[in-house]
C-alpha positions as CSV (number, residue, x, y, z in Angstrom):
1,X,0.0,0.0,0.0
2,X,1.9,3.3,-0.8
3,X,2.5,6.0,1.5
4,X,-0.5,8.9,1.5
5,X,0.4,12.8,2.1
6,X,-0.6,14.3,5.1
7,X,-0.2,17.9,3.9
8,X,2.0,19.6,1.0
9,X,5.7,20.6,1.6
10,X,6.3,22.9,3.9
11,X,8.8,25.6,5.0
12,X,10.2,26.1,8.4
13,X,13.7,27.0,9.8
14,X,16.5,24.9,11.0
15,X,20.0,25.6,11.7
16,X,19.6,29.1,10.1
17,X,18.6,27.6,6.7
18,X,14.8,27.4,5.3
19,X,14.4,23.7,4.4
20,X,11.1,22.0,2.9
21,X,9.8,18.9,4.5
22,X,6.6,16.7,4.0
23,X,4.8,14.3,6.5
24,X,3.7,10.9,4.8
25,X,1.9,8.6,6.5
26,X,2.6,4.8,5.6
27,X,0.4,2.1,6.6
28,X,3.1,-0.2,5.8
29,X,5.7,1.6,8.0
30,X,7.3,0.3,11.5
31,X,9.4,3.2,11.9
32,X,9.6,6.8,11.9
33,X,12.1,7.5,8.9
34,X,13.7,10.9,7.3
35,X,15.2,11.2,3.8
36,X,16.3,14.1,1.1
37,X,14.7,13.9,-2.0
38,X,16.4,14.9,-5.5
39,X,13.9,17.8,-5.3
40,X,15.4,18.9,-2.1
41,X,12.3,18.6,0.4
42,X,12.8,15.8,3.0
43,X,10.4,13.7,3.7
44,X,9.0,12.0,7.0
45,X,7.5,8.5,7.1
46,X,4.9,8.6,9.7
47,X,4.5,4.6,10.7
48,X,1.2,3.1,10.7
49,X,1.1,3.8,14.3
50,X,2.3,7.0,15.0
51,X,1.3,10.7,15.3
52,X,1.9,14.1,13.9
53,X,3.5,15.3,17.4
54,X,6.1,11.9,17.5
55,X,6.7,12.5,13.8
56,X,7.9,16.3,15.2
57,X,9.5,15.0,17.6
58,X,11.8,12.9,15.7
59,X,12.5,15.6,13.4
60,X,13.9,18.1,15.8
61,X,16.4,14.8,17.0
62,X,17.4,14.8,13.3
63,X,18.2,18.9,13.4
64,X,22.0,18.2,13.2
65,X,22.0,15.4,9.9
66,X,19.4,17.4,8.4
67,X,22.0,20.8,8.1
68,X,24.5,18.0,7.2
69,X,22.9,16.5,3.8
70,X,22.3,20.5,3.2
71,X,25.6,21.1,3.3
72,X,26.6,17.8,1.3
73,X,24.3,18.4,-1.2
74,X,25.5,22.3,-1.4
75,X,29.3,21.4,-1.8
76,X,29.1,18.4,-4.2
77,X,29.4,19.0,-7.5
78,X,25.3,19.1,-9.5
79,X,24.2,16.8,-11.9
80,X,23.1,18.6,-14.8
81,X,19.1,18.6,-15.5
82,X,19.7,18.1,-19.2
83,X,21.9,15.7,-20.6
84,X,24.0,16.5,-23.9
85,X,26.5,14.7,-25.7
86,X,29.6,14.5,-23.6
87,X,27.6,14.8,-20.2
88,X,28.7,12.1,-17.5
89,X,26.9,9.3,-16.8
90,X,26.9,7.0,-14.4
91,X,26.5,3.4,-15.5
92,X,27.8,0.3,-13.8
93,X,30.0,1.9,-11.2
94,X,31.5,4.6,-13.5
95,X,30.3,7.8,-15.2
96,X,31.3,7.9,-18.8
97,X,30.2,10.4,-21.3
98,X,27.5,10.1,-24.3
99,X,28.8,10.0,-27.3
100,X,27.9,9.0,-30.8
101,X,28.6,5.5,-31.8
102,X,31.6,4.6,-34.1
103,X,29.8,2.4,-36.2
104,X,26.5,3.2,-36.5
105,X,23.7,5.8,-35.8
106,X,23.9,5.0,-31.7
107,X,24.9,7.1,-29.1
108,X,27.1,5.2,-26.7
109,X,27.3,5.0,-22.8
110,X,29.9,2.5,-22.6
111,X,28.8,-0.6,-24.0
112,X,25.5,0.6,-23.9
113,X,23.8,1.4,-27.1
114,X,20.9,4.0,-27.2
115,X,18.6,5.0,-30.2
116,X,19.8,8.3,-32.5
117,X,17.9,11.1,-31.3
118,X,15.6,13.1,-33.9
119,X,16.9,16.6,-34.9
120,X,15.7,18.6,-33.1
121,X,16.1,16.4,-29.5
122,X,18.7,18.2,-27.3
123,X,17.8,16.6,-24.0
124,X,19.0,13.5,-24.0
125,X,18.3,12.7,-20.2
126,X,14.9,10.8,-21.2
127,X,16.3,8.7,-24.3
128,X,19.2,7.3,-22.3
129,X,17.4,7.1,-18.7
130,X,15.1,5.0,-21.1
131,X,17.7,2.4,-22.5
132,X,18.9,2.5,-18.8
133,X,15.6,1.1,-17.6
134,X,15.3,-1.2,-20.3
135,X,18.7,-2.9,-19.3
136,X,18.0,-2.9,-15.9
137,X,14.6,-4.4,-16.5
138,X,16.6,-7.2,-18.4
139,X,19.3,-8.0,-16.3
140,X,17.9,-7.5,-12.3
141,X,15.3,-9.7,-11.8
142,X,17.6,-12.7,-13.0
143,X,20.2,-11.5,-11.2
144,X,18.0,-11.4,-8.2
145,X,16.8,-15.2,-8.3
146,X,20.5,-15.8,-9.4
147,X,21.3,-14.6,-5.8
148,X,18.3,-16.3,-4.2
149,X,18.9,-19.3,-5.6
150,X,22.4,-19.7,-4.3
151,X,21.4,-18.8,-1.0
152,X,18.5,-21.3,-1.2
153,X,15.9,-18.5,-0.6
154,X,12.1,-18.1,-2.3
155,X,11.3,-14.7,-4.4
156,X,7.6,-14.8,-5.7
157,X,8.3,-11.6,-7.7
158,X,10.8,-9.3,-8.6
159,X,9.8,-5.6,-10.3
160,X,11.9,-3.1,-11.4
161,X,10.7,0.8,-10.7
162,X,11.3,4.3,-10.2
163,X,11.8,4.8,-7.2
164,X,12.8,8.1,-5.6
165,X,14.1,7.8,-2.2
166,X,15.4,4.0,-1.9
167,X,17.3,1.4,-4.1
168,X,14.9,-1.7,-3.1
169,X,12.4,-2.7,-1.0
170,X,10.7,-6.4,0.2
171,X,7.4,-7.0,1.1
172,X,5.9,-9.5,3.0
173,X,4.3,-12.0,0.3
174,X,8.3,-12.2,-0.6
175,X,7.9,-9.5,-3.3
176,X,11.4,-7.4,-4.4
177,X,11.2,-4.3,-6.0
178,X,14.9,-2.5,-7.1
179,X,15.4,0.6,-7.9
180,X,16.2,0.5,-12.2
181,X,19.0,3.2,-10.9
182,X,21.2,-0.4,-9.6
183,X,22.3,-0.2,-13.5
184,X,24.7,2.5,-12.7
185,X,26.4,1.6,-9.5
186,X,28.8,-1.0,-9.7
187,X,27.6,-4.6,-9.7
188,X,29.0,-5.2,-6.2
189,X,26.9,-3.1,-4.6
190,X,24.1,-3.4,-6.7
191,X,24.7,-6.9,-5.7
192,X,24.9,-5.8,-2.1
193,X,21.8,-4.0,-2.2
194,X,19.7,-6.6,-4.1
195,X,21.5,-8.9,-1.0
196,X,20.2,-6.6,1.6
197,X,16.5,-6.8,0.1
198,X,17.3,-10.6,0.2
199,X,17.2,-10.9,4.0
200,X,14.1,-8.9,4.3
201,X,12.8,-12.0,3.2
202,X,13.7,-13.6,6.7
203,X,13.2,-10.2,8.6
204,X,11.2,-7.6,8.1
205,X,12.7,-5.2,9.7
206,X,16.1,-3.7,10.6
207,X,17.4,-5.7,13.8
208,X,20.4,-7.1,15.1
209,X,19.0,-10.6,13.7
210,X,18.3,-8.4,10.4
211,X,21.8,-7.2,10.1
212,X,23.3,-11.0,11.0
213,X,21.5,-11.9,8.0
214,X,23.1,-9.8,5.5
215,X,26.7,-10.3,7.1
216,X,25.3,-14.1,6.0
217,X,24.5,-13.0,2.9
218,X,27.4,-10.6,2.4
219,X,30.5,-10.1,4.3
220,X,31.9,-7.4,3.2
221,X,28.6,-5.1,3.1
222,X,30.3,-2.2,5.8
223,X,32.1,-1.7,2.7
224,X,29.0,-1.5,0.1
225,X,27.2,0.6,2.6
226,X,30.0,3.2,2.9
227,X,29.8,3.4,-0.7
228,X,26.3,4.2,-1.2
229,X,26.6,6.9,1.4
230,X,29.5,8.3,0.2
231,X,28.3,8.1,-3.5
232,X,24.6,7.1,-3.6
233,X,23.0,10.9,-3.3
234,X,24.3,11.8,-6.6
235,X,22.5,8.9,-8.1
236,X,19.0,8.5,-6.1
């Protein structure tokens, strides 16, 4: 069941600096949570059985990492809104530039081929974001019962979205959904992550037992994890 709005975005003060934040309430949800968005406006998961007031409450804790991601997200360099030829792109683990295809009328992202654009196309975001998707739609759900299967675990389904604020997420009827956006880390940590959506299948949740579970399933994932958060916000 998605998450419903509680009331549009709205501005308030921290730290000196006017920042944008929405309340969503999650029927799904166990646990008050707090993300940036790409548009800039954080957003607050209100848990199936919380309140307005806790949901304030925990934001005020989070004053301090709040002003952080500001400042992160100030200091790093953008990623342009329009792509061009010659723009960087991430794609598995690297970001390599469009260009035009050597032998053929293709643009290239490394071994990547996307259609020729028409004339008068100068964004190119939408055309390659669109042979991104397509891969990814290809290759991560067999990668994903790949890794089931060799860790002897049960996926009913595995669908591949666009999702804003998270690479994956497991339901309870064993249901995976991954972020198409794996397609451009590199397939370690994409691996990690579809890993880490893997042991949602035994617990639902984030616990010690949780986390035992994905050492299980993948030693090395202190590693993947400072990866994504050292790299992850310029991709999600």
């Amino acid at each position: 069941m998605p998450a419903t709005e509680s009331h549009p975005p709205e501005a308030r003060l921290v730290g000196g600096h006017t920042v944008r934040i929405v309340f969503l309430r999650h029927p799904q949800a166990r646990f008050y949570r707090l993300t940036l968005q790409r548009d800039g406006v954080f957003r607050c998961t209100i848990p199936r059985r919380g309140s307005r007031p806790e949901a304030e409450d925990f934001v005020s804790k989070h004053h301090p990492w709040m002003i952080a991601r500001l400042q992160a997200r100030a200091t790093r360099p953008g990623t342009p809104l329009e792509w061009r030829l010659g723009t960087p792109v991430w794609f598995r683990g690297e970001p390599l530039e469009i260009t035009h295809a050597a032998d053929g009328p293709f643009l290239q992202l490394g071994s990547l081929r996307i259609p020729q654009p028409r004339p008068d196309e100068t964004n190119l975001r939408p055309r390659v974001e669109a042979s991104l998707r397509a891969l990814a739609r290809l290759e991560l759900p067999p990668r994903t019962r790949e890794l089931a299967s060799t860790h002897r675990l049960t996926v009913k389904a595995v669908h591949v979205r666009n999702q804003r604020s998270r690479w994956g997420s497991c339901s309870g009827r064993k249901t995976i959904s991954l972020n198409w956006r794996l397609i451009q880390l590199p397939p370690e940590i994409s691996d990690y992550i579809i890993l880490h959506e893997l042991a949602h299948l035994t617990f639902l949740n984030h616990s010690e037992r949780f986390w035992a579970e994905v050492a299980r399933l993948c030693p090395d994932y202190p590693a993947a994890e400072h990866w994504l958060k050292t790299h992850g916000e310029r991709l999600l």
